[in-house]
C-alpha positions in Angstrom: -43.1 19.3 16.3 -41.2 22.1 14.7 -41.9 23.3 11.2 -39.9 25.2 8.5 -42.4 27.7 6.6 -41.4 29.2 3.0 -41.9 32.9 1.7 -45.8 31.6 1.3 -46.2 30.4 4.3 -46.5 26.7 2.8 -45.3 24.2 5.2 -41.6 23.0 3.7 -40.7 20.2 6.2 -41.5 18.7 9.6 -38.1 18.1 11.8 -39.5 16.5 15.4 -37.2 19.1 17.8 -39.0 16.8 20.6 -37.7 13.8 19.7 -34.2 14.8 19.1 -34.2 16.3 22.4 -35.3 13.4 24.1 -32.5 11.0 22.2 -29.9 13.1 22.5 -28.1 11.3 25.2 -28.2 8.2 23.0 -27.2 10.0 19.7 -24.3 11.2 21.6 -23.7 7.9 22.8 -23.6 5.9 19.2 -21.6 8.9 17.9 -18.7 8.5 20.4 -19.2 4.6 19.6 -18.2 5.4 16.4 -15.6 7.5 16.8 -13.7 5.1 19.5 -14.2 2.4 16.7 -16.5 0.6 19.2 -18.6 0.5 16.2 -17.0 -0.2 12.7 -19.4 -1.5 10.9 -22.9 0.6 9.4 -24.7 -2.5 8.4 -24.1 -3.7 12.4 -25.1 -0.4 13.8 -28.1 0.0 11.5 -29.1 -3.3 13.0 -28.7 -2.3 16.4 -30.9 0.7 15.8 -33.8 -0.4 14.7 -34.0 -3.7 17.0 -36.0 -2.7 20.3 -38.7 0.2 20.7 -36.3 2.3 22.5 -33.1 2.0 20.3 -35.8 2.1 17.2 -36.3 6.2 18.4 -32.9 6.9 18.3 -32.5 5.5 15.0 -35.8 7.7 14.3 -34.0 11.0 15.9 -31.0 10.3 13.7 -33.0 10.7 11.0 -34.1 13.9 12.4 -30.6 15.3 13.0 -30.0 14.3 9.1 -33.0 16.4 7.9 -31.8 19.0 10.4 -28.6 18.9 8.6 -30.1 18.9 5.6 -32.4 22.0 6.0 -29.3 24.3 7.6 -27.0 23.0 4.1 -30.2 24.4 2.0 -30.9 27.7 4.0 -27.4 28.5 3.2 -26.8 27.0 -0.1 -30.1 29.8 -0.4 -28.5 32.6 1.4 -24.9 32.1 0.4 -23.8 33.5 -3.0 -20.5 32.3 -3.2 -21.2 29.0 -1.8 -23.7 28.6 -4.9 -21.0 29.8 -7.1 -18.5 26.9 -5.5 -21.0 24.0 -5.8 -21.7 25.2 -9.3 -18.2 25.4 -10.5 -17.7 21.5 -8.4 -20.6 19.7 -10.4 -19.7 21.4 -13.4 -16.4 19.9 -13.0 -18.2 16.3 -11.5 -20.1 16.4 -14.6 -17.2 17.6 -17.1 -15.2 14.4 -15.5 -18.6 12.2 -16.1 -19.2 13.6 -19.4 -15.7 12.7 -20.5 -16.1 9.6 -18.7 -18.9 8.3 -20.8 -17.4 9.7 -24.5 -14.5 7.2 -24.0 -17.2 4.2 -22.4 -19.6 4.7 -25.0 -20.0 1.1 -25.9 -23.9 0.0 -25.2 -25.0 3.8 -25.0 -22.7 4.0 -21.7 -25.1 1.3 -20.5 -24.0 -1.3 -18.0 -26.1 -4.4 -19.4 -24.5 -7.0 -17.2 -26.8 -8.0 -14.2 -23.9 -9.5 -12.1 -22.4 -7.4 -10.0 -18.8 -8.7 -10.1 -19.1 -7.9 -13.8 -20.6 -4.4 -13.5 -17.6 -3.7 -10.9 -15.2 -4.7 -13.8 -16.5 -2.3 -16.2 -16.7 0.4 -14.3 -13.0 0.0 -13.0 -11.8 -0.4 -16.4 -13.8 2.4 -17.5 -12.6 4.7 -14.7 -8.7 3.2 -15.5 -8.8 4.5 -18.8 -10.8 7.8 -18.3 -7.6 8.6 -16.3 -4.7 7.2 -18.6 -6.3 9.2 -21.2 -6.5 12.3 -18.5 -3.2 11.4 -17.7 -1.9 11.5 -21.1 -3.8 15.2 -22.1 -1.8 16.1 -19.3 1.8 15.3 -20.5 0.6 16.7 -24.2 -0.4 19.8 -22.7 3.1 19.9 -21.0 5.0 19.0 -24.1 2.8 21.7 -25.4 3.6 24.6 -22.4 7.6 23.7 -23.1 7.5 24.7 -26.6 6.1 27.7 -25.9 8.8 28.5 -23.6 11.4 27.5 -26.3 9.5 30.3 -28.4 10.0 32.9 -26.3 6.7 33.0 -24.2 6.4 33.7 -21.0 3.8 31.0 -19.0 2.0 32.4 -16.8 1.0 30.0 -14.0 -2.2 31.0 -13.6 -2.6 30.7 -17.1 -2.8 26.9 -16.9 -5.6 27.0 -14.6 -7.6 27.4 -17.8 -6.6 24.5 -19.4 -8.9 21.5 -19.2 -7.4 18.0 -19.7 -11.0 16.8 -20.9 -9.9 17.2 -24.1 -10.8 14.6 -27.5 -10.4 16.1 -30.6 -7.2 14.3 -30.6 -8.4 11.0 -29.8 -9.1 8.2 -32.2 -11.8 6.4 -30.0 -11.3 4.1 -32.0 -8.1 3.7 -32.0 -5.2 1.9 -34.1 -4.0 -1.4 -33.6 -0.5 -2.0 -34.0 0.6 -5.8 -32.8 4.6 -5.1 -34.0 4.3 -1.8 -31.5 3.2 -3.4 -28.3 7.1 -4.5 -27.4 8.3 -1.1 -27.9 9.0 1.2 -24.6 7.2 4.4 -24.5 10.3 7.0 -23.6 10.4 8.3 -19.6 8.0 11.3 -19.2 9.2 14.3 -17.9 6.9 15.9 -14.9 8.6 19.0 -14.4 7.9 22.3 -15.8 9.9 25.4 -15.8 7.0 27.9 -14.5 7.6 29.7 -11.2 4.4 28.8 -9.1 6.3 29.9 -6.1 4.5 33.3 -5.3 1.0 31.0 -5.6 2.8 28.8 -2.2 0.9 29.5 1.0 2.4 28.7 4.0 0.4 27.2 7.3 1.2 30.0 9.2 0.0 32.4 6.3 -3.2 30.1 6.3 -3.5 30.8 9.8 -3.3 34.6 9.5 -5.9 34.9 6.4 -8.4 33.4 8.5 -7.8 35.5 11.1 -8.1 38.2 8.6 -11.5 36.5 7.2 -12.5 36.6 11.0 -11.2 40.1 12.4 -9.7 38.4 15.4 -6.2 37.1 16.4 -5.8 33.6 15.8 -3.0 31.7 17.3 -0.8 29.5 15.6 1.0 26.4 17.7 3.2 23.9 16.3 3.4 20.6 17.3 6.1 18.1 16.7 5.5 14.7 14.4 5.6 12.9 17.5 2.9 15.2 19.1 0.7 15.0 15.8 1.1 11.6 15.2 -0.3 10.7 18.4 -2.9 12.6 17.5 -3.9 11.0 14.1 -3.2 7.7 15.3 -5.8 8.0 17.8 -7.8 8.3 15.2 -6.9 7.3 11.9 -4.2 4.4 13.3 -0.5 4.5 12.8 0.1 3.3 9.8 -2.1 6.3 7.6 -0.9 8.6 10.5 2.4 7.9 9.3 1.2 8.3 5.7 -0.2 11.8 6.3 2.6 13.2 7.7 5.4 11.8 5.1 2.8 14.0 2.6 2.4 17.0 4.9 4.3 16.8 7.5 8.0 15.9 6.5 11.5 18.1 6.4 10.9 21.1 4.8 12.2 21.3 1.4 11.4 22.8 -2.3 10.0 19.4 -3.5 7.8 19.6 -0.4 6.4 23.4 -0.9 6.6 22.6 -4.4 3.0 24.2 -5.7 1.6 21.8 -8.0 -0.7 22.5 -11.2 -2.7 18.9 -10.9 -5.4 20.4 -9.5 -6.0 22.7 -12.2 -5.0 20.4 -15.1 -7.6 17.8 -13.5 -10.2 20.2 -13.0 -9.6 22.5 -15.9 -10.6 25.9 -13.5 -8.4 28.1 -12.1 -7.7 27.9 -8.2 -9.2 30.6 -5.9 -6.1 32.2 -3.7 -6.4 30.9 -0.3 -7.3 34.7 1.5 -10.1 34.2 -0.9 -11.3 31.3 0.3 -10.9 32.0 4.0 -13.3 34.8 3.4 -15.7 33.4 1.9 -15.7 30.7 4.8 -15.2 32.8 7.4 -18.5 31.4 9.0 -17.4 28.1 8.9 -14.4 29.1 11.5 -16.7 31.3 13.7 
């Protein structure tokens, strides 16, 4: 029995090394069961885990591994500045997202009174459904908005926009205004393009490739494949048909609308993005 001590010397948590040690060969085995789809189901494998004394301590050493897993993520969510700073800025959006979420749901206190579950699911799909037609339409205002400017005479700078939360409700009438005569007329085509150059924010693979190496201080070579050669490789995995999905996104002919950088994330988010040499060095341990 291992044990994780604090600066005081107070006992923080018990992980059984012994145990894990012992099950390994089982862990291992469920965990390639998983990943050969021998297993699909978790209901079915939590079953098969706890049923018999042996198969009962590998479902026991799992839960070892996850408190294993769980102590490393804390020691360096601890020791690891900018990873604080990056969960921070994620649950601030989570939470900006939610917060929004609930000013537009706010009938009942935000409160879900319905006991059936089929009900419940409703509500919270139409909830979510309109959280993001109104996030959807903040976006196209906040374009409209970007393209007078332009007509002005200012310049937009891309990262700029970064800044610019779509969470926004001063605008809205939450309660809105009913117009019956309205409901036949056709809301005119929006326009999703915007005249700002995002094109020295595109990062290539092969530039990914070299920041990490960078982050690392080591050579790191870069190999490509062909669609054939990677979608035998997703398949295997994933199946063919969301192999085939992936690689119409990522992996198609190489063209502007392709490398086209995008501003959703930032529109979505309302923070700017960190520039990818950034982010590989702040990782760096993750590639190591």
């Amino acid at each position: 029995m291992d044990a994780l001590f604090g600066e005081s010397g107070r006992n923080v948590i018990d992980i059984n090394i012994d145990l894990i040690e012992s099950q390994f060969r089982h862990l291992m085995r469920v965990a390639v069961s998983v990943r050969e789809g021998a297993i699909s189901s978790t209901l079915l494998l939590l079953r098969r885990l706890r049923a018999g004394s042996r198969k009962s301590a590998t479902y026991t050493a799992f839960r070892e591994v996850g408190r294993v897993i769980r102590t490393v993520q804390l020691l360096r969510y601890l020791s690891d500045a900018p990873l604080r700073r990056r969960v921070t800025a994620a649950t601030n959006k989570v939470e900006a997202f939610n917060g929004f979420s609930q000013w537009i749901g706010f009938g009942n206190g935000v409160v879900i009174t319905d006991n059936d579950p089929v009900e419940q699911e409703k509500t919270a799909k139409c909830n979510a459904l309109l959280t993001n037609a109104m996030i959807f339409h903040n976006a196209l205002d906040i374009a409209e908005v970007v393209r007078q400017l332009q007509e002005e005479g200012y310049a937009i700078d891309p990262e700029d926009l970064a800044h610019i939360s779509p969470y926004l409700t001063e605008h809205i009438k939450r309660f809105g205004e009913y117009s019956t005569h309205e409901l036949g007329i056709q809301p005119e085509a929006y326009d999703p393009k915007l005249n700002v150059d995002f094109t020295r924010l595109r990062v290539t693979a092969r530039q990914q490739v070299e920041a990490i190496a960078a982050a690392l201080g080591r050579e790191v070579p870069f190999a490509e494949v062909s669609r054939q050669q990677a979608h035998a490789q997703m398949a295997a995995v994933f199946g063919a048909e969301a192999a085939d999905a992936v690689l119409d996104v990522m992996g198609g002919d190489v063209n502007d609308e392709l490398l086209a950088v995008r501003d959703t994330v930032s529109q979505v988010t309302g923070t700017p993005a960190r520039p990818f040499q950034q982010w590989a060095t702040e990782n760096a341990v993750a590639f190591r």
